[in-house]
C-alpha positions as CSV (number, residue, x, y, z in Angstrom):
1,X,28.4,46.4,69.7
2,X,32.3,46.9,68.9
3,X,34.1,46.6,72.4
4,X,37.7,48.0,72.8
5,X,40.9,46.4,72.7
6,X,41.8,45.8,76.3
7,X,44.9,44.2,78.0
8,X,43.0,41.2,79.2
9,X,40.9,40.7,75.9
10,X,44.3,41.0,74.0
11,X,46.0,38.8,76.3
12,X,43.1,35.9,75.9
13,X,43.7,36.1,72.2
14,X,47.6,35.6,72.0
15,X,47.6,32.7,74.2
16,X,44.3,31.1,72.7
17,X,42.4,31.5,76.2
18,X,39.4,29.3,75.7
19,X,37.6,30.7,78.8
20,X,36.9,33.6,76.4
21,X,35.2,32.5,73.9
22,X,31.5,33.1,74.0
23,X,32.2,36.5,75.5
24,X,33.8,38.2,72.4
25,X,35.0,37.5,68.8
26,X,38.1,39.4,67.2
27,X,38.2,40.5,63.6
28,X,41.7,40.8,62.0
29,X,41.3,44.0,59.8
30,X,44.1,43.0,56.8
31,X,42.6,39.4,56.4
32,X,38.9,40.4,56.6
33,X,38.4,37.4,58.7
34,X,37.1,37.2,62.8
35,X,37.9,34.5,65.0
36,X,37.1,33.1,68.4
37,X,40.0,34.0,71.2
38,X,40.6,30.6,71.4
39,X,41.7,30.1,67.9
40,X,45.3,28.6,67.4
41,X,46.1,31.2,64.3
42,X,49.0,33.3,63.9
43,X,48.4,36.5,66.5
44,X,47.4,39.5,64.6
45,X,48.8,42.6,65.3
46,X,47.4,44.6,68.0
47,X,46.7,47.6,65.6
48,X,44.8,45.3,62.9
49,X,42.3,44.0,65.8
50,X,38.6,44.7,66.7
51,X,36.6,43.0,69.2
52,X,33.0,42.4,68.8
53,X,30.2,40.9,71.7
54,X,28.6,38.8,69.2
55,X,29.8,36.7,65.6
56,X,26.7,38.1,63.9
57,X,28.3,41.9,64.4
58,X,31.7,40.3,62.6
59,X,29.7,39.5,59.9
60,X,27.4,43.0,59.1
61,X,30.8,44.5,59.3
62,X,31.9,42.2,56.3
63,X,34.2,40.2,58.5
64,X,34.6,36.3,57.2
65,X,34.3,33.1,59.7
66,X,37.7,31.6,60.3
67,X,37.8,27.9,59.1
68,X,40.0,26.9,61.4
69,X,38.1,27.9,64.7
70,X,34.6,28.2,63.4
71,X,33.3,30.9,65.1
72,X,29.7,31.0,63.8
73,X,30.0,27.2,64.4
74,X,29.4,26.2,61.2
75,X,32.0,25.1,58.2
76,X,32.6,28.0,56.0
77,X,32.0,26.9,52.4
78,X,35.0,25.4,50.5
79,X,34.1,27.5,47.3
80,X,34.0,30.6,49.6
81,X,37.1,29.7,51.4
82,X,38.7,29.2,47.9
83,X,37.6,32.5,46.8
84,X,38.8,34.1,49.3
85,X,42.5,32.7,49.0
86,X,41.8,33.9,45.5
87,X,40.9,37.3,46.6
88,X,44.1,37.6,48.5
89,X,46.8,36.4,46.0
90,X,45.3,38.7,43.6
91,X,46.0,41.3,46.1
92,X,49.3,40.4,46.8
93,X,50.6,38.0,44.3
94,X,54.0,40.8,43.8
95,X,54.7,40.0,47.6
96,X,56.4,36.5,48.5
97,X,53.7,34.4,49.3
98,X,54.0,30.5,50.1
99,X,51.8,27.8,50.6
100,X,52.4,28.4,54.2
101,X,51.6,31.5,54.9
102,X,48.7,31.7,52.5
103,X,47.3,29.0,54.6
104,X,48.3,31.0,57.7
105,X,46.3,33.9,56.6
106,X,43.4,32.2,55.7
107,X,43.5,29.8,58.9
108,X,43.5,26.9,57.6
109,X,46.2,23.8,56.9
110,X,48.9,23.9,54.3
111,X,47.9,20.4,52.8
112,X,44.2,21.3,52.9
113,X,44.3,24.8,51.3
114,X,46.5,23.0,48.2
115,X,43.9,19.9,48.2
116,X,40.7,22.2,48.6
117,X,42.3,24.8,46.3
118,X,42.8,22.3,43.3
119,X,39.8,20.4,43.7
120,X,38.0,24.1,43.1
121,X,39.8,25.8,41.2
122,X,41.5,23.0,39.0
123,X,45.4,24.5,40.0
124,X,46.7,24.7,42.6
125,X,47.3,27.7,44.7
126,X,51.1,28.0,43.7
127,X,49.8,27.8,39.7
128,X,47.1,30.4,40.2
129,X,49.9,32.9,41.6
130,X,52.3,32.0,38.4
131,X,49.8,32.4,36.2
132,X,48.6,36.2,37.9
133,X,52.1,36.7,37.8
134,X,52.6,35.8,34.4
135,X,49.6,37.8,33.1
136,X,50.9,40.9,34.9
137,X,54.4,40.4,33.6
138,X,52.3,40.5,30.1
139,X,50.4,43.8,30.9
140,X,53.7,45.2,31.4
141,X,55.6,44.5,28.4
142,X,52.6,45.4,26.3
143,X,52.1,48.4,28.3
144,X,55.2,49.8,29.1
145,X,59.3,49.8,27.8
146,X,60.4,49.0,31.9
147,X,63.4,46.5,31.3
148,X,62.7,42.6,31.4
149,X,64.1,42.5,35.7
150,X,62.1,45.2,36.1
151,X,59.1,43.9,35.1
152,X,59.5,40.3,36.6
153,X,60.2,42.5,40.1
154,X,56.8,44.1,39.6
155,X,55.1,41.5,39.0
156,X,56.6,39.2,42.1
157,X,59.3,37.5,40.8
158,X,62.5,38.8,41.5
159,X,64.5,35.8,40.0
160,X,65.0,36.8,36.4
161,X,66.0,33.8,34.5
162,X,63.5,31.5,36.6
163,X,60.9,34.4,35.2
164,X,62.2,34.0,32.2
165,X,61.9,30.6,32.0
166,X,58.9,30.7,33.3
167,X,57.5,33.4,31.1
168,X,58.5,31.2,28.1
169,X,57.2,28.1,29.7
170,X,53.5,29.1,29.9
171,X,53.0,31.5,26.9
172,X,55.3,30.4,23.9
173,X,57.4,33.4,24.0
174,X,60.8,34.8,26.1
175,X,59.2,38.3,27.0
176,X,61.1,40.4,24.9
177,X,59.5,38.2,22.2
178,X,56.4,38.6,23.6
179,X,56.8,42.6,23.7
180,X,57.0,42.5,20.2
181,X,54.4,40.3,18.8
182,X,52.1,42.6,20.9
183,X,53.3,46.0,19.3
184,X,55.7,47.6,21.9
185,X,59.2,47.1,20.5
């Protein structure tokens, strides 16, 4: 059953109230993940929060188990927890994501996401968003005439040379290069 977002409930979950857990678990709407109120992540914002009596209602709503405070007690799978760092940098690999906050969202540690995410995935997470950005950027120039800054913008990187660079670095090519080899001149 899905309990409103009181005072006190809201309170217990920005100062991490351990006295409360067992009584209700909090979703986070924008990371699709539900924690216990004594978990030590970043507070969500009030509007992005629902409450639920019981972890198994978190869960039929879709909700994930945060790895940091293990609501469900049990370890979430590092293959799931990977894939769902993947799922959010291919959501928002144009925004200015770091290794930080990336592990922030996904409540866990820096060092542990970039460990656990190479180990998986064989990159790491910093090398997966390049290479998203880099395959956007290439949707782009085959797709479109937008100039060279505005594409690197659009697809996150708002450095143009260091795009550039990059650009040529991974695929052989500057872009406007690439633009042509792939028939938009």
């Amino acid at each position: 059953m899905e309990l409103d977002v009181t005072e006190e409930r809201w309170q217990a979950i920005i100062t991490n109230d351990a006295t409360y857990d067992g009584q209700f678990f909090y979703a986070v709407k924008t990371t699709g993940i539900f924690c216990r109120p004594s978990c030590k992540s970043k507070p969500p914002r009030w509007g992005n929060v629902r409450i639920f009596q019981q972890a198994s209602e978190a869960i039929r709503e879709e909700f994930r188990p945060c790895k940091r405070c293990k609501p469900t007690g049990q370890r979430l799978p590092d293959q799931e927890w990977v894939a769902q760092i993947t799922d959010y940098i291919d959501a928002h690999y144009s925004e200015k994501l770091t290794l930080a906050r990336l592990a922030d969202m996904c409540h866990g540690s820096p060092y542990h996401l970039q460990r656990t995410f190479k180990r998986i995935k064989g990159m790491t997470p910093v090398e997966y968003m390049q290479q998203k950005r880099i395959d956007k950027a290439k949707q782009l120039l085959v797709e479109s005439d937008k100039p060279i800054a505005a594409i690197a913008a659009e697809a996150g990187m708002s450095n143009t040379p260091y795009f550039i660079t990059l650009f040529k670095k991974t695929t052989g090519h500057t872009p406007g290069e690439y633009r042509q080899l792939h028939g938009n001149p």
